[in-house]
C-alpha positions as CSV (number, residue, x, y, z in Angstrom):
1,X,165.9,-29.3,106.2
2,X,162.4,-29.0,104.5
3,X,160.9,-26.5,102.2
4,X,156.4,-26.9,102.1
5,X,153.6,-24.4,100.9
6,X,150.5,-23.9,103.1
7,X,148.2,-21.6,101.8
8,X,150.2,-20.3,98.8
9,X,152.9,-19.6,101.2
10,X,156.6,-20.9,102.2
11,X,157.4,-22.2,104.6
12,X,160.8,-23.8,106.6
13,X,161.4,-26.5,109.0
14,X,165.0,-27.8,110.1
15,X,165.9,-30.3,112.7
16,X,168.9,-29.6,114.6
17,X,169.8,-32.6,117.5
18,X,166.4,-34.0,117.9
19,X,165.1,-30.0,118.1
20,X,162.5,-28.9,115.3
21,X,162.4,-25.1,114.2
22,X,159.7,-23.8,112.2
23,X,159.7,-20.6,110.2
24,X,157.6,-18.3,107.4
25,X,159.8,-17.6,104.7
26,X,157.1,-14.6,104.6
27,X,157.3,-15.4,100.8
28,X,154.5,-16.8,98.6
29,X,154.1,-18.1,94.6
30,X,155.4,-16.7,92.4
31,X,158.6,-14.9,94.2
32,X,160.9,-18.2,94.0
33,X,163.3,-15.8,92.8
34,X,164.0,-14.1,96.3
35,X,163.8,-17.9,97.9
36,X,167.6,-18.9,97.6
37,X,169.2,-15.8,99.7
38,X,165.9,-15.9,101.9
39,X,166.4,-19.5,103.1
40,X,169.8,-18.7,103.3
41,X,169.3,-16.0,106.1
42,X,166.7,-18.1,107.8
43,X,169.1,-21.5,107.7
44,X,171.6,-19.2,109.5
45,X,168.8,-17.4,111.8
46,X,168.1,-20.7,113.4
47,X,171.9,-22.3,113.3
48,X,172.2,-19.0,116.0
49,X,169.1,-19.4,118.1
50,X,170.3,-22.9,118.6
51,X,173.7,-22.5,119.4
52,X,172.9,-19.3,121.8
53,X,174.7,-17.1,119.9
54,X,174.0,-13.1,118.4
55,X,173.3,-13.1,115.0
56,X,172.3,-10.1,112.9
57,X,171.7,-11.5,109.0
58,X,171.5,-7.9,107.4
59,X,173.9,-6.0,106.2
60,X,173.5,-2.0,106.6
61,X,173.8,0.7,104.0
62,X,172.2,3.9,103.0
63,X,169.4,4.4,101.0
64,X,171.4,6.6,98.2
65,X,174.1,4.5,98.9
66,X,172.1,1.1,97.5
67,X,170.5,3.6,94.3
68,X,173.9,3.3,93.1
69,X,174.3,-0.4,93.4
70,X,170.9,-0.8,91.8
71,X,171.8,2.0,88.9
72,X,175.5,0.2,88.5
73,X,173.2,-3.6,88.4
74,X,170.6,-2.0,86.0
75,X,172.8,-0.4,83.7
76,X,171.2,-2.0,80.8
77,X,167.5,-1.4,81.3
78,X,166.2,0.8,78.6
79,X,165.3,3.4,81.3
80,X,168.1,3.3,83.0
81,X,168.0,7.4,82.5
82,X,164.7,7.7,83.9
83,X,165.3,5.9,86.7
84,X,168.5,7.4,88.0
85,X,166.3,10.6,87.8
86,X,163.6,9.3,89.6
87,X,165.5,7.7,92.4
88,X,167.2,11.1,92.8
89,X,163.7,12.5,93.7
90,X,162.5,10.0,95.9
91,X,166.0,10.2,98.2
92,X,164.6,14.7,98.2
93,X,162.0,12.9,100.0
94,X,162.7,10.6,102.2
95,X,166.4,11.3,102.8
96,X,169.1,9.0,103.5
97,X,167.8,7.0,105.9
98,X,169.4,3.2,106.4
99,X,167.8,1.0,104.2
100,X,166.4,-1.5,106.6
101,X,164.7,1.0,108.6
102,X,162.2,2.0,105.7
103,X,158.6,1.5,105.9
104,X,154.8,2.4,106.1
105,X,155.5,5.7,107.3
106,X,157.9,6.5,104.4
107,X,155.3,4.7,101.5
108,X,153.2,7.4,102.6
109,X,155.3,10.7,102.9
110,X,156.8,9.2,99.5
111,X,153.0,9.1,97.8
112,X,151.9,12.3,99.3
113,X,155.4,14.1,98.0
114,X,154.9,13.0,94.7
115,X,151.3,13.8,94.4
116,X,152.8,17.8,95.6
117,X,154.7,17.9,92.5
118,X,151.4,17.0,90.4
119,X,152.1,13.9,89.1
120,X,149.5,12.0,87.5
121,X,148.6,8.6,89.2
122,X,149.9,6.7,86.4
123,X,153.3,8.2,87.0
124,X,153.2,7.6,91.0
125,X,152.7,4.2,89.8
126,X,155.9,4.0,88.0
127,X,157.9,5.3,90.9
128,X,156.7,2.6,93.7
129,X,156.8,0.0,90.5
130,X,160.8,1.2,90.6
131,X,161.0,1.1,94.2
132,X,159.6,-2.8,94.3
133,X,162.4,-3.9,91.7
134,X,164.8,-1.8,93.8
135,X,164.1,-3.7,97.3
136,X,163.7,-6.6,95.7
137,X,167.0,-6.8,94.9
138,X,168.2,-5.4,98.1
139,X,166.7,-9.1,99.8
140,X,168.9,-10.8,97.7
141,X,171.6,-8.7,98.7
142,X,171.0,-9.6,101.9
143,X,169.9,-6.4,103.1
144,X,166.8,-6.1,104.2
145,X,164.4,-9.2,105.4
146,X,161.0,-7.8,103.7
147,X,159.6,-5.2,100.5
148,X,158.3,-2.2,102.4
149,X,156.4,-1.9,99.3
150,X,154.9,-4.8,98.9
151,X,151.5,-4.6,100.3
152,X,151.4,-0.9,98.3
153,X,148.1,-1.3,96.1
154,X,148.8,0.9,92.9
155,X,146.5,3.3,91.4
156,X,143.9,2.2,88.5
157,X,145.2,4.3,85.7
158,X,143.8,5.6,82.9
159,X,145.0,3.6,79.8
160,X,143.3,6.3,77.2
161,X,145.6,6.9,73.9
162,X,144.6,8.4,70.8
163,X,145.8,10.1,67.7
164,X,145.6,13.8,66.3
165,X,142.8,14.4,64.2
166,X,143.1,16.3,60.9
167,X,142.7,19.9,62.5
168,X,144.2,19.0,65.5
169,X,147.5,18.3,63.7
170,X,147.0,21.3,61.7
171,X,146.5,23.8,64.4
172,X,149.9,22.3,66.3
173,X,151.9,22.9,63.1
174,X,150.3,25.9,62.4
175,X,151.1,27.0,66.3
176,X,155.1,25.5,66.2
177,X,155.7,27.9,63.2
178,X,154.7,30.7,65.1
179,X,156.3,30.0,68.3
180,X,159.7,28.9,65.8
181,X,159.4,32.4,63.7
182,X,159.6,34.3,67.5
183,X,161.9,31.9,69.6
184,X,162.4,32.8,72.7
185,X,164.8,29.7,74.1
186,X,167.1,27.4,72.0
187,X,164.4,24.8,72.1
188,X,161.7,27.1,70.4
189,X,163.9,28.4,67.6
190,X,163.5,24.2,66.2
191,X,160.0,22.9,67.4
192,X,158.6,23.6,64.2
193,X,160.9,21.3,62.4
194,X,161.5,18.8,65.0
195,X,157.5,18.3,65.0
196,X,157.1,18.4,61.2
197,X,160.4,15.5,61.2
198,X,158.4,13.7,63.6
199,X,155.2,13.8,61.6
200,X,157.3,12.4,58.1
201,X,159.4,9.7,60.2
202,X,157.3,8.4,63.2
203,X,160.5,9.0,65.4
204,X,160.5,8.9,69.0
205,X,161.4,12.1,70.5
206,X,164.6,10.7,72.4
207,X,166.1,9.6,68.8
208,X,165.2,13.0,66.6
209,X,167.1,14.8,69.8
210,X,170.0,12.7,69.1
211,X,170.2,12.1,65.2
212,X,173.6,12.5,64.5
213,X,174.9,13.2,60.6
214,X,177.2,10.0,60.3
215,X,173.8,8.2,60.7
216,X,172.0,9.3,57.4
217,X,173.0,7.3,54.2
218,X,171.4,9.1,51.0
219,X,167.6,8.8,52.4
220,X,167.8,6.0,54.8
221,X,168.8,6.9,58.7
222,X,171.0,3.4,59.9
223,X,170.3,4.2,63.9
224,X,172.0,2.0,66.6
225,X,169.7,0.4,68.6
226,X,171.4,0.9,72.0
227,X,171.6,4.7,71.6
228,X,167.9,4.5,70.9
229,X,165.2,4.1,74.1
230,X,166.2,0.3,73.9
231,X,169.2,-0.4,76.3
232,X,169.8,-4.2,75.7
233,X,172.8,-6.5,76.5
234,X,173.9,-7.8,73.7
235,X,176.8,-10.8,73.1
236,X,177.7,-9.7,69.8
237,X,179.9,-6.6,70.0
238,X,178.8,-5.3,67.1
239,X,176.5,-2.6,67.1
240,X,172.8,-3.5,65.3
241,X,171.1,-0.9,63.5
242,X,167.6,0.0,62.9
243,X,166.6,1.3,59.2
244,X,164.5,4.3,59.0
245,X,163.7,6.0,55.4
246,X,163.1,9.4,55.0
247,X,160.7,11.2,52.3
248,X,161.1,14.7,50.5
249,X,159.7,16.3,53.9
250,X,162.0,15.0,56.3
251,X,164.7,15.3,53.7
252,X,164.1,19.2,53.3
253,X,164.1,19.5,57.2
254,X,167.4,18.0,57.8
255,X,168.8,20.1,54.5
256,X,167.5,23.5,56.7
257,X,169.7,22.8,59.5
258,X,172.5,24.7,60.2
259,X,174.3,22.7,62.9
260,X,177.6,23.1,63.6
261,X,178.4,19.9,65.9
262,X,177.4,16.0,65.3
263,X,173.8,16.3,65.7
264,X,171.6,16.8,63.2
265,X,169.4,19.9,64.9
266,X,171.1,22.5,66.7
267,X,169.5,22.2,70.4
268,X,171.4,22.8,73.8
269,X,170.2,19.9,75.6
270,X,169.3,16.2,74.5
271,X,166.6,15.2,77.3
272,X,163.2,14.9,76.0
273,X,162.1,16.7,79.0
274,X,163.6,20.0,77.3
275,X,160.3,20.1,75.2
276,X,158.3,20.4,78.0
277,X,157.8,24.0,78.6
278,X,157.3,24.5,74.9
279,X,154.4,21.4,74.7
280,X,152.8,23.7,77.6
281,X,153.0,26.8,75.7
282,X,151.4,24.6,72.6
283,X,148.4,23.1,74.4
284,X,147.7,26.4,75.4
285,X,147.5,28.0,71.9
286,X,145.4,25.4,70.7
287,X,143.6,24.2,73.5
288,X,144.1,20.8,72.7
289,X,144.7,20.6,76.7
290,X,146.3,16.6,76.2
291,X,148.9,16.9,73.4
292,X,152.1,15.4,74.3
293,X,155.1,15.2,71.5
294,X,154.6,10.9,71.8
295,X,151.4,11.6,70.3
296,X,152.4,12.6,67.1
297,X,153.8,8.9,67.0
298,X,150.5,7.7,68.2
299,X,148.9,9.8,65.2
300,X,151.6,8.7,62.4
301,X,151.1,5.1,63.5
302,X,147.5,5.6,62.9
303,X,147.9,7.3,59.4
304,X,149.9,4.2,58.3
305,X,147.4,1.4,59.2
306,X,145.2,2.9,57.5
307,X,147.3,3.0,54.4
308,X,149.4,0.1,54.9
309,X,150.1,-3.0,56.3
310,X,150.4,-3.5,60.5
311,X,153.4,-5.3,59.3
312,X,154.7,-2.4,57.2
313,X,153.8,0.2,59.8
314,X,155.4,-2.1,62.6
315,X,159.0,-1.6,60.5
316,X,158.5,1.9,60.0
317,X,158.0,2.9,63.5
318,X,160.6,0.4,64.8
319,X,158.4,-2.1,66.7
320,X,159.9,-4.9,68.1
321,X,156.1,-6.3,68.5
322,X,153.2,-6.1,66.1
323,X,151.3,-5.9,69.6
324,X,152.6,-2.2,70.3
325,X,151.6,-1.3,66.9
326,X,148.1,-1.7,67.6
327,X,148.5,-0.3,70.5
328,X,149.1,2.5,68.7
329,X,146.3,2.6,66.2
330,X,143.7,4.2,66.5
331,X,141.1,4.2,64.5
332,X,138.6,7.3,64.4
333,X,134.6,7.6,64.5
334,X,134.8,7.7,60.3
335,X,136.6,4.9,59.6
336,X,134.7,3.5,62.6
337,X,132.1,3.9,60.9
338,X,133.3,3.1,57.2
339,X,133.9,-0.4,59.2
340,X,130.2,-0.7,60.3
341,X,129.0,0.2,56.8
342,X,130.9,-2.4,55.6
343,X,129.6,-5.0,57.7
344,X,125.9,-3.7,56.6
345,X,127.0,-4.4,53.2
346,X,127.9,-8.2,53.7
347,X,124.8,-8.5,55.3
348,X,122.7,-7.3,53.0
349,X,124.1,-9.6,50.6
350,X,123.6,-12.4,53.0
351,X,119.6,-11.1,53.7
352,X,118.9,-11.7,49.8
């Protein structure tokens, strides 16, 4: 048996009593990780043709069926959640179909569903991105041959971020305290103080849902990493904690709270998607048309680089990478322009 590349591409030859057999792997650079279980099924393709025998290499199972096998192999992705929700949609789609028999026609019932539900390009993305990892592992499982998805050319997506400016922030607080001082769902009776805690810690939205009591020491919050948006394996049983402080603002919020449970803010449900109808009802009170609660982190992440060190503000807003800090920061057309002055000014001195 011999493995060659020809133009970026796999391919297989095996000799079996004087008789040659060539095949594509249909596999190029770059997916060596599929190549094992591939040339196994190939290997055992050809062993059949030869010896005149039936031989059908894939196993058959139910699309649902293989979501949970992926869910049960994924369990410790950090969007584990997310996924298990999106899957859920995409089977209201296409149905339970076998596995094997999925293709074109399905990539494109899938992409015109989701666009229905008026989904942002970006977030079609994401679901086919899902999809790839999902039949990925179904080939080396040994259940299907090829990715359906494979030749699916993603959308160009918008990478725009940017903070809150001054009045922006302003007008959304001023807008959560009215909605909070006339609730009319469990979620509106806290948005005010959920948003004002996110502005003083640079929390995600996910962890203030979930702050539990036993996790505040004094004015330091010691939260565990794996009931954060980070689900890592880990070898060390012990649970590792990430150190958040707390100033006189956030302090005062969690004093207000008249919870009777675990959890620091008396809400019904924990999913961050429980805030959406109330971020609709804020964008259109203010008209700030792309506010989304992640922004506020965005914004706090801006405040502190300007005021700090990346290195401090990296630790504050829990980081793993200096590189998603920045990506985070962003700078507006004042300081933008503070920055230019300054480079005037060493000119000048340079122009003498």
């Amino acid at each position: 048996m011999s493995l060659y590349i020809r133009n970026n591409r796999y391919y297989f030859k095996k000799e079996i009593q004087g008789k040659k057999y060539y095949r594509a792997l249909k596999l190029k650079r770059g997916q060596e990780g599929l190549l094992s279980a591939r040339l196994k099924q190939v290997e055992e393709e050809v062993l059949a043709e030869h010896l005149g025998i039936p031989y059908s290499p894939y196993k058959q199972i139910k699309f649902l069926d293989y979501c949970k096998k992926y869910l049960e192999a994924k369990k410790h992705k950090k969007s584990w959640d997310r996924d298990k929700q999106r899957l859920l949609i995409i089977g209201e789609c296409i149905g339970d179909s076998p596995l094997s028999r999925m293709g074109k026609k399905d990539v494109e019932k899938l992409e015109k569903f989701l666009f229905s539900r008026k989904l942002k390009p970006s977030t079609v993305n994401r679901y086919f991105e899902l999809l790839r990892h999902l039949f990925n592992l179904a080939i080396e499982d040994g259940y299907i041959k090829n990715n359906p998805i494979k030749n699916y050319l993603p959308y160009v997506e918008d990478g725009y971020r940017r903070a809150l400016s001054r009045d922006e922030a302003k007008v959304i607080l001023e807008s959560a305290k009215k909605i909070q001082k006339e609730p009319r769902s469990n979620i509106q009776s806290a948005v005010y103080d959920l948003i004002v805690f996110a502005f003083n810690t640079g929390m995600r939205l996910s962890e203030i849902l979930n702050l539990r009591k036993s996790y505040i020491q004094d004015d330091v919050i010691f939260y565990p990493i794996t009931e954060t948006k980070y689900r890592r394996r880990v070898y060390s049983q012990k649970s590792k904690f990430k150190a958040i402080c707390l100033n006189s603002e956030a302090i005062k919020i969690i004093k207000n709270q008249r919870s009777k449970d675990e959890y620091v803010f008396d809400i019904n449900y924990r999913n961050p998607n429980a805030i959406y109808h109330v971020v609709q009802k804020l964008r259109r009170m203010t008209g700030i048309e792309d506010f989304t609660f992640h922004q506020i982190r965005h914004t706090v992440s801006t405040w502190l680089s300007s005021q700090v060190s990346l290195t401090t503000a990296k630790i504050v807003l829990g980081h793993s990478d200096i590189k998603t800090t920045l990506r985070y920061t962003h700078p507006s057309i004042e300081e933008q322009r503070k920055g230019v002055a300054v480079l005037g000014q060493r000119f000048k001195e340079l122009d003498k």
